[in-house]
C-alpha positions in Angstrom: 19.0 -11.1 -208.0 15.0 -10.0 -208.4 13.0 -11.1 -210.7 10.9 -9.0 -212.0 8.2 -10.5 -215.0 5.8 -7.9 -215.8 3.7 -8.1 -219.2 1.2 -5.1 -220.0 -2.4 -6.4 -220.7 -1.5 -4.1 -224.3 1.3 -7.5 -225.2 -1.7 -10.0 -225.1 -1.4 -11.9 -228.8 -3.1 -10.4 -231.7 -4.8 -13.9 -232.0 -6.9 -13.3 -228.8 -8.6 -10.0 -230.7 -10.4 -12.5 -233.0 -12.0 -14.6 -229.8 -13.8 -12.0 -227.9 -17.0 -11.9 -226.1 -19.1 -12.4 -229.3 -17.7 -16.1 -229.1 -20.4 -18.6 -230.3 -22.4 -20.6 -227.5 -21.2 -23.6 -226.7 -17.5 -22.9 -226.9 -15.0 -22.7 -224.0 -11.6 -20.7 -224.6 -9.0 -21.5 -221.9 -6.1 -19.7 -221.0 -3.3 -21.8 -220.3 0.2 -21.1 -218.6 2.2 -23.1 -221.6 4.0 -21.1 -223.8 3.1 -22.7 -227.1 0.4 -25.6 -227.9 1.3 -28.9 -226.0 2.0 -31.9 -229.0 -1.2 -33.4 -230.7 0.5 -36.2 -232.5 -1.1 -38.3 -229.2 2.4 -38.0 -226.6 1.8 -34.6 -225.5 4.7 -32.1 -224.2 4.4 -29.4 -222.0 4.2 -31.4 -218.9 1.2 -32.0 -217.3 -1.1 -29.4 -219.1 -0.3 -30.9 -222.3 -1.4 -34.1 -221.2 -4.7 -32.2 -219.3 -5.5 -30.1 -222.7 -4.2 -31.9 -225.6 -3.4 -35.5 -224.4 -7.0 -36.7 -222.2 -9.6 -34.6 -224.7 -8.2 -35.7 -227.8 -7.1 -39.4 -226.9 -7.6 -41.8 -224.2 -5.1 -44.7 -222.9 -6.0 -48.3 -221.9 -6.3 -46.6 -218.3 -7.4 -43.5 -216.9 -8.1 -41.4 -214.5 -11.8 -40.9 -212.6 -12.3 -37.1 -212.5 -16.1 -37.0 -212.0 -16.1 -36.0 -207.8 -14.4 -33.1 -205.8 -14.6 -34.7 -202.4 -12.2 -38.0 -202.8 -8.8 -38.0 -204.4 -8.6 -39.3 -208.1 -8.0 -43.1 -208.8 -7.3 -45.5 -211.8 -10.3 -46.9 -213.7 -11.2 -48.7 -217.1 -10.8 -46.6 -220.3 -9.7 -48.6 -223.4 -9.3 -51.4 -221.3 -12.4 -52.9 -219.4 -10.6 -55.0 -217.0 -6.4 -56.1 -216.4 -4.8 -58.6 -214.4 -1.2 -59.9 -213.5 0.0 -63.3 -214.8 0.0 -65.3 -211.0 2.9 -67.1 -213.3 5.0 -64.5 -214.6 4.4 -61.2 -212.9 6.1 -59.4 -215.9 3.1 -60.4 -217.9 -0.3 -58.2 -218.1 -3.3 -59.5 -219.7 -5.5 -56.4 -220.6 -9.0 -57.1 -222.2 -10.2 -54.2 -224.8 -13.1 -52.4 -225.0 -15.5 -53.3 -227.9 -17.2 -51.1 -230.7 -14.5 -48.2 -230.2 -13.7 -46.1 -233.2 -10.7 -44.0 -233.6 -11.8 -40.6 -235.1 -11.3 -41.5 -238.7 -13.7 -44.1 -238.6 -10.9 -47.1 -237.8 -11.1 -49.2 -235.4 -9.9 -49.7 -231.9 -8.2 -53.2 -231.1 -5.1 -55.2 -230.1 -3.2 -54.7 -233.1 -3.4 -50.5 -232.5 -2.4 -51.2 -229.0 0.7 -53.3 -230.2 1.1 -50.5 -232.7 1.2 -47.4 -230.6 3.4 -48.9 -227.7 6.3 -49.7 -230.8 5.6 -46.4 -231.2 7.6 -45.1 -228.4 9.6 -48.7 -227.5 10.8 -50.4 -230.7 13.4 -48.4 -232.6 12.8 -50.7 -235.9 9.3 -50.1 -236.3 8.8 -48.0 -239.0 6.5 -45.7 -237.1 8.9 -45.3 -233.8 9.1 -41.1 -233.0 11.9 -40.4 -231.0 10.6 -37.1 -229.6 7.6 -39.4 -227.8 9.9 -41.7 -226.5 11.0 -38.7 -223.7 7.4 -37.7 -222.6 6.2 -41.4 -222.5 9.0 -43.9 -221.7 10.2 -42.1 -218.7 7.0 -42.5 -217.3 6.5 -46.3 -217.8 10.4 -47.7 -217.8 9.5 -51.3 -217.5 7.0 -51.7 -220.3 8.7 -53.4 -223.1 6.3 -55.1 -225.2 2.8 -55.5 -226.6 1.6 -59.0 -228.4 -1.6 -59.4 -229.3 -3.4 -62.5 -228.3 -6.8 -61.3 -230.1 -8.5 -58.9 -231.8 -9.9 -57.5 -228.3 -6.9 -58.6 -226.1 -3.3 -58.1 -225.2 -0.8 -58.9 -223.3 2.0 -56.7 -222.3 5.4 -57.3 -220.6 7.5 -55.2 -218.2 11.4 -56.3 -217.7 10.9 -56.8 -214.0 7.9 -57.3 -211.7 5.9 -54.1 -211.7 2.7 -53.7 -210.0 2.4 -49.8 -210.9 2.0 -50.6 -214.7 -1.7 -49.7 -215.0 -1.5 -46.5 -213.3 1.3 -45.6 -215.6 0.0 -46.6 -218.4 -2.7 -43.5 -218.2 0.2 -42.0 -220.3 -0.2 -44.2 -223.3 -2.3 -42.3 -225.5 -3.5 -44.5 -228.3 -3.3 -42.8 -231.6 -5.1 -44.7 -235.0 -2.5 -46.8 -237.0 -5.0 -46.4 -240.1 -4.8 -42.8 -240.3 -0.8 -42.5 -240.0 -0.7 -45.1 -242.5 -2.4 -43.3 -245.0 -0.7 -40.0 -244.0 2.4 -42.0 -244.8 1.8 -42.7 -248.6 2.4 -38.7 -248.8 5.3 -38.2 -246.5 8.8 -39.1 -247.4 9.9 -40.4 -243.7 8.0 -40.8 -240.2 9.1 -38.0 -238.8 7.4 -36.1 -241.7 4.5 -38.5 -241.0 4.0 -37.6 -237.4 4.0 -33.9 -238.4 1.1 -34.6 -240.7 -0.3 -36.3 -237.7 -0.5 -33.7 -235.4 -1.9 -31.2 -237.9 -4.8 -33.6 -238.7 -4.7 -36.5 -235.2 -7.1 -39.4 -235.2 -7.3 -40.7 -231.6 -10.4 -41.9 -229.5 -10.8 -39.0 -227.3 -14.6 -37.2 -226.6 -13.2 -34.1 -228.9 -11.5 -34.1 -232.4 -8.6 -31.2 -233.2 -10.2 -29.0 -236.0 -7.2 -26.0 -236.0 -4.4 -25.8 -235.3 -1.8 -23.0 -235.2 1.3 -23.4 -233.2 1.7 -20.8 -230.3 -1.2 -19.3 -230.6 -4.0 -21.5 -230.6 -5.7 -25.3 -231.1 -9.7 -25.6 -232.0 -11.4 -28.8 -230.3 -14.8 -29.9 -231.8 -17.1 -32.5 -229.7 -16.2 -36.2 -231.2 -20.1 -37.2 -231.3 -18.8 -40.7 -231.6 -17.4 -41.1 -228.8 -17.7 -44.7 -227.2 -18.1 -42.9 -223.7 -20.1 -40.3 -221.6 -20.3 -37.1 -224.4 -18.8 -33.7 -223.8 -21.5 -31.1 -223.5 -19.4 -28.7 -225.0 -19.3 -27.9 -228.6 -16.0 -26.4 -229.0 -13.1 -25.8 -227.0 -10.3 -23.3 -227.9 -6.7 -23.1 -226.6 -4.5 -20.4 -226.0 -0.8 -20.1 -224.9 -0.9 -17.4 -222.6 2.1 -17.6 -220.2 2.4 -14.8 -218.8 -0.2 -14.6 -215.4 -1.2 -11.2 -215.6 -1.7 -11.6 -219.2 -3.9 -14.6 -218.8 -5.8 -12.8 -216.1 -6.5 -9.4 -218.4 -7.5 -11.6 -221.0 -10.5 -13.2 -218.2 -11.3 -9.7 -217.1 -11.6 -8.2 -220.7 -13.7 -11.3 -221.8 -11.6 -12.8 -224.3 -11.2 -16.1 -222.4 -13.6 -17.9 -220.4 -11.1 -19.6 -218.2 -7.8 -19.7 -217.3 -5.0 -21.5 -215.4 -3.2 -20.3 -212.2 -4.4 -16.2 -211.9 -2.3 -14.2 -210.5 -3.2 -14.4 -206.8 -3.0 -10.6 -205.7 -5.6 -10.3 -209.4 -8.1 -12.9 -207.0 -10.1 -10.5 -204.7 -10.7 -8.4 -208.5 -11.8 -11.4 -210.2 -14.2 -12.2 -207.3 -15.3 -8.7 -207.6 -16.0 -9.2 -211.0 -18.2 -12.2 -209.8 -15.7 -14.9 -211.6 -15.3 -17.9 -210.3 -12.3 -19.3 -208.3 -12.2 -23.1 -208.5 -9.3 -25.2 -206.1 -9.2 -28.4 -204.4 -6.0 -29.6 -202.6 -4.0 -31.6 -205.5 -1.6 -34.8 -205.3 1.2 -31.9 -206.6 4.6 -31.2 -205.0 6.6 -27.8 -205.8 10.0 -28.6 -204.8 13.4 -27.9 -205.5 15.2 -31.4 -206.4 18.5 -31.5 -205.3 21.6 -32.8 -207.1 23.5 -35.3 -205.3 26.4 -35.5 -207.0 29.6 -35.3 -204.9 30.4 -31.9 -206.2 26.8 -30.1 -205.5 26.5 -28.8 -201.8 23.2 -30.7 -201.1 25.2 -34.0 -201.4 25.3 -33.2 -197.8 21.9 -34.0 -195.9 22.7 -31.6 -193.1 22.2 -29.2 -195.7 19.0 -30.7 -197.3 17.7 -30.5 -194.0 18.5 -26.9 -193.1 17.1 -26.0 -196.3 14.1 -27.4 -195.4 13.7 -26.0 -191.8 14.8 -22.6 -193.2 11.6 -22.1 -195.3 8.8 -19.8 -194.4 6.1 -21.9 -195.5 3.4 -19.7 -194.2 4.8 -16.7 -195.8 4.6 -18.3 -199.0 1.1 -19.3 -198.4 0.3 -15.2 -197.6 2.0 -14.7 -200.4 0.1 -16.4 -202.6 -3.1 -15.4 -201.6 -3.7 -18.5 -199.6 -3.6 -21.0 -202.7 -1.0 -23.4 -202.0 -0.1 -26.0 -198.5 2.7 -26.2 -197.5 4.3 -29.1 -198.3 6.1 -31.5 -195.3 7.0 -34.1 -197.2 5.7 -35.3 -200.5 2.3 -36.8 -198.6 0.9 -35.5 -195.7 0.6 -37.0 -192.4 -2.5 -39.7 -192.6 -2.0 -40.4 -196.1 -1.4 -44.0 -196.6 1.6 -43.5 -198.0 2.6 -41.2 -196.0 4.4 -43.2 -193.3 6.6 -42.1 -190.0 9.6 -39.8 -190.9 10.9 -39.0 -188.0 12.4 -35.8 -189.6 10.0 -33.7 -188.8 9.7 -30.3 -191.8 9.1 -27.3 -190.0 9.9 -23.8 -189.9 12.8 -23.6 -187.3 15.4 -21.0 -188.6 17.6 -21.1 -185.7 18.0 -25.3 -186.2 19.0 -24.5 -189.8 21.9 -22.3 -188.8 23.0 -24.8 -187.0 23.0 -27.4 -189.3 24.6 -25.3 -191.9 27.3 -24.1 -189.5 28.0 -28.2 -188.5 28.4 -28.4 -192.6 30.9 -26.1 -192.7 28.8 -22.7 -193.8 28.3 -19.4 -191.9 29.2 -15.7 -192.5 32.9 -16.5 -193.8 31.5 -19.3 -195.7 28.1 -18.5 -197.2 26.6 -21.5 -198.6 25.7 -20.0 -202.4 23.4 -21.9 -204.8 22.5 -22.0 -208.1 18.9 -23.4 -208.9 17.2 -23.8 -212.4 13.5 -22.6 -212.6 11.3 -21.6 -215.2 9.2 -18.5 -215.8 5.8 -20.3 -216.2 4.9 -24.0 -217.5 2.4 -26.7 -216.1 1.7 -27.2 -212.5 4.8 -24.3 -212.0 2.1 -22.2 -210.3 4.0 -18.9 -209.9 7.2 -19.9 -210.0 8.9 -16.0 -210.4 7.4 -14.5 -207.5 7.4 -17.5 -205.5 11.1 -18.3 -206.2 11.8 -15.0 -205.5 10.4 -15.3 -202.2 12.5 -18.4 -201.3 15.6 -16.3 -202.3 14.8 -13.8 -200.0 13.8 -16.0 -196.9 16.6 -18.2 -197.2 18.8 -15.4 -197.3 18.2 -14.9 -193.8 20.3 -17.9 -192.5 23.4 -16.8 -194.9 22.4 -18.7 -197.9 22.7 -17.0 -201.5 20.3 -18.5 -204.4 21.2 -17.5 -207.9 18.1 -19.0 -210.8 19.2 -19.7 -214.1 15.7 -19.0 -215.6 14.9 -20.5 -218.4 11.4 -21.5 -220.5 9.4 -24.2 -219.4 9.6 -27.1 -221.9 13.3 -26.1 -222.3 13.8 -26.9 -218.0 11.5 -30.1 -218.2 13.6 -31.4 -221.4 16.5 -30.6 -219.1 14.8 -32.9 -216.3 15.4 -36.0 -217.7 19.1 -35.3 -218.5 19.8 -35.2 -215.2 21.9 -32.4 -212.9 25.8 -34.0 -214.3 25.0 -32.6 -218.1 25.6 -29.5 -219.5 22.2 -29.1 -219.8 21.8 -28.3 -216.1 24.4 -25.5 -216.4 25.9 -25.8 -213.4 22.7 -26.1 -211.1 22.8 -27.5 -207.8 18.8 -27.9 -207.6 16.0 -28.0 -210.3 12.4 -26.6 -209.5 10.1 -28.6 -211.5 6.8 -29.8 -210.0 5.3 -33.2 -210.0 2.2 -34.9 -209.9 2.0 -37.5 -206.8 -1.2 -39.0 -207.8 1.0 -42.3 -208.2 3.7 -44.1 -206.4 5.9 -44.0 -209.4 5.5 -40.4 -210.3 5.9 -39.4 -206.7 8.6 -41.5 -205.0 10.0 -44.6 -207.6 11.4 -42.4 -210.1 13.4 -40.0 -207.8 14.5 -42.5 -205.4 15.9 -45.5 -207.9 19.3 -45.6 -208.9 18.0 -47.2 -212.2 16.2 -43.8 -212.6 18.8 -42.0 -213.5 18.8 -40.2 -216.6 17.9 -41.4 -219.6 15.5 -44.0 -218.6 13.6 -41.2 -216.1 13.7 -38.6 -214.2 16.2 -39.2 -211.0 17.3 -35.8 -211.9 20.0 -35.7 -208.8 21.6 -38.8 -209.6 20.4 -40.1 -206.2 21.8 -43.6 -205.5 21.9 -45.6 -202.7 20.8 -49.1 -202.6 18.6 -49.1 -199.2 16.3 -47.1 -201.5 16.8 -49.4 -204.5 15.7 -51.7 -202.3 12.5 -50.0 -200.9 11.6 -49.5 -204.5 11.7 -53.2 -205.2 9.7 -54.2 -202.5 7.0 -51.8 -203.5 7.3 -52.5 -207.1 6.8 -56.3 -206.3 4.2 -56.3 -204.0 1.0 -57.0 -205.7 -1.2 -56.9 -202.4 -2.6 -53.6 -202.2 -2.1 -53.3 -198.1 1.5 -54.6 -198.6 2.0 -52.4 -202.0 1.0 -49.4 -199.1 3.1 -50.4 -196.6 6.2 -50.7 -198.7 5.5 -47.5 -200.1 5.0 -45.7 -196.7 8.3 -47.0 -195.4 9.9 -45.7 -198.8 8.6 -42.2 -198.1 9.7 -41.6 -194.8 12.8 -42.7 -195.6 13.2 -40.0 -198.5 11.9 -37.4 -195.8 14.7 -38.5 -193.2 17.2 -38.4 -195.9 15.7 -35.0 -196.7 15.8 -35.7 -200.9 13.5 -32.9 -202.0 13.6 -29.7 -200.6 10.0 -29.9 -199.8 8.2 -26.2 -200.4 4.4 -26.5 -201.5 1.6 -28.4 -202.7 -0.8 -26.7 -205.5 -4.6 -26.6 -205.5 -4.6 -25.6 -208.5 -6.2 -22.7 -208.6 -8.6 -21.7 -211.9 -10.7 -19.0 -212.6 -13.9 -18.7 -214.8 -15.9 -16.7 -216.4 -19.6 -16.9 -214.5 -21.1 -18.5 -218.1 -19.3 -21.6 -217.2 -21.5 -24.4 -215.7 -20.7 -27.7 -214.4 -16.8 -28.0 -214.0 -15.7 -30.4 -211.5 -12.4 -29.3 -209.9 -11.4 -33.1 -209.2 -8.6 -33.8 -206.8 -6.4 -34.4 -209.7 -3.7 -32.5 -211.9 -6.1 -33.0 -214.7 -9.6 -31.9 -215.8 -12.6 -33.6 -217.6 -13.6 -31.2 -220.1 -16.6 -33.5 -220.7 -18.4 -32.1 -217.8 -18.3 -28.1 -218.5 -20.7 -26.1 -220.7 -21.4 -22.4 -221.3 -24.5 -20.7 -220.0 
């Protein structure tokens, strides 16, 4: 099969007529590859870029990420929290002290009870507040948090169910929305789930902007919060619009109707450049894999196939075709990263080594090996996932093998994620193709690699289990020592690349283009953004 995804600049939304050039000063309009607005209740959906667009600009977590530089990968530093530390006596207890004099954007203030608050939120199913649909997007990123208690107005502790010395960098999910203002949204709603609706129409959290419109899939208004306890945005809005479609988002830069957009089309670059817009990239912590299932019934259960698929791959060719705006990806860190460790698999592009492999498995020209992988059109960090899955089809065609996609939209394929590949959900699909950020050890390695993973508690997709790795995972998890945390972490990696559990294709740098007006934007090495830092000239 070919896919084909074509959309006519004519089929841009009606609501982009209304934002054209005349667009006041002072207000940026991004393009974005979701298909609707990302959640604004304060857990955003839509992957990443819902936590980039409507998570970090309208909220902020206890943690965060530092996306002021270019030239040094992104790290963990004090948001709502000024300063954390591991009980020496119980390493399941955190004691995080709270920043003072923040206000939420209805004027309430920040402290430990609105911590305690928001993590029942998404933990304790008899709070009256607890939202189901945040417990996906947010639990599965933090599985061993369990508890908040307050110990004073501006501290808490909080308690994981097992040693866990990744806690603070997961909690840069946590988005901390205002208990006052769902309150007294909830004197006019019949039931929470009402109340959260009213929520994300009209959010309070403690973010540098403030939502001031809001129309699902088609667009969300963000005014500067001028209270804002922190460094001040310098824009004064910023619009949001759903454009999914990459030829669509990149007629809407050339016609002026957005200032900036998300992933262009790559053959639309030397154009935009021509057109003096800015290209913006910087190597990301991102992987763009296919994850296989493991199950004993799925064909990459066997790691002599894993491993031909990942010596079968063109990498270069997919580089070409993309206009140079990927790596290729040998792993899920490259070689010198301390994680990185000593595989001694080495990922290459060795064709005739993959035929072999695939023959010793029991596949060849009698026996094609035929798979069926779930992708999605578009979606965050998916960069282009039509052509370039198209390209993988074809290449690995060349040593006998036959790739069928079950396409399928993008929230839809990262709701199947955490289902896992034995539900119906997956519809049969021997391999899923959703990217992921690698910016921490949990996100990139813990939550694929441990059997306690599995779906529901995260996103061990495959159903991978085996309980060398389950081991590895422990002895990163409990190592609080930074040097030994890396060590633990390198061995875990290599491991996964000997066992070949990714099919390992690219690593985004996620490209961006801009209008010439915009001044200031920092492409950090980060799947995220500060919006802080832009403005319009």
């Amino acid at each position: 099969m070919r896919l084909r995804h074509v959309i006519m600049a004519a089929l841009l939304p009606l609501s982009l007529a209304a934002t054209g050039p005349a667009a006041a000063q002072g207000t940026l309009r991004i393009g974005m590859t979701a298909a609707d607005i990302p959640l604004t209740h304060g857990q955003p959906d839509q992957g990443f870029e819902g936590n980039r667009f409507t998570g970090i600009p309208l909220y902020d977590g206890l943690t965060a990420w530092d996306l002021s530089r270019a030239d040094r990968p992104s790290t963990v530093i004090p948001a709502l929290a000024t300063e954390w530390t591991s009980d020496p006596n119980d390493r399941t207890r955190w004691i995080f002290r709270l920043r003072p004099g923040v206000t939420f954007h209805d004027g309430s203030p920040f402290n430990a009870d609105a911590v305690v608050w928001n993590v029942r939120k998404v933990l304790d199913r008899e709070a009256p507040h607890f939202d189901p649909r945040q417990v996906g997007v947010t639990a599965t990123r933090m599985p061993t948090l369990r508890r908040a208690e307050k110990i004073d107005d501006m501290t808490v502790a909080l308690f994981t169910s097992e040693p866990d010395s990744l806690l603070p960098i997961n909690l840069t999910n946590l988005f901390m929305a205002s208990p006052t203002h769902w309150q007294a949204l909830r004197t006019q709603h019949p039931t929470a789930e009402a109340t959260w609706n009213a929520f994300a129409a009209n959010p309070s959290g403690t973010g540098p902007f403030r939502l001031t419109r809001l129309v699902p899939r088609e667009r969300a208004e963000m005014a500067r919060n001028d209270n804002y306890w922190g460094t001040k945005a310098k824009l004064d809005r910023v619009v949001l619009l759903p454009i999914p479609e990459a030829s669509a988002r990149t007629a809407a830069l050339l016609s002026g109707q957005v200032d900036w957009i998300e992933a262009p089309s790559p053959d639309a670059v030397p154009q935009l450049r021509s057109r003096q817009m800015q290209i913006a990239s910087n190597p990301q912590p991102h992987v763009w894999p296919w994850q296989p299932c493991f199950l004993p019934s799925s064909p990459l259960s066997d790691v002599r196939v894993r491993r031909a698929l990942n010596l079968a791959i063109d990498r270069e060719g997919l580089r070409t075709l993309l206009g140079g705006m990927m790596q290729p990806a040998l792993g899920t860190y490259p070689a010198g990263h301390p994680w990185a460790g000593n595989p001694s698999f080495q990922i290459r592009t060795d064709k005739a080594e993959a035929r072999r492999l695939l023959a010793e498995a029991g596949y060849g020209p009698q026996r094609p090996l035929n798979l069926r992988v779930q992708i999605s059109a578009s979606g965050s960090g998916q960069m282009q996932p039509l052509s370039m899955n198209e390209f993988l089809q074809q290449d690995l065609r060349t040593v006998g093998v036959n790739v069928e996609f079950d396409v399928i939209e993008w929230n839809a394929l990262f709701t199947n994620w955490r289902n896992g590949c034995g539900h119906a959900s997956a519809r049969g699909a021997h391999a899923t193709n959703v990217s992921f950020s690698a910016m921490d050890p949990f996100f990139s390695l813990v939550r694929f690699y441990d059997s306690k993973m599995a779906p529901p508690v995260s996103n061990n997709w495959g159903m991978f289990n085996d309980p060398r790795f389950d081991q590895m995972v422990a002895a990163a998890r409990t190592s609080f020592d930074p040097a030994e945390r890396d060590a633990a972490l390198a061995r875990l990696h290599a491991a996964g690349v000997d066992e070949a559990l990714f099919i390992w294709i690219a690593h985004d740098v996620g490209p961006r283009a801009m209008s010439p007006r915009v001044r200031g934007h920092v492409q950090p090495q980060s799947w995220f953004v500060d919006l802080r830092l832009p403005h319009i000239q």
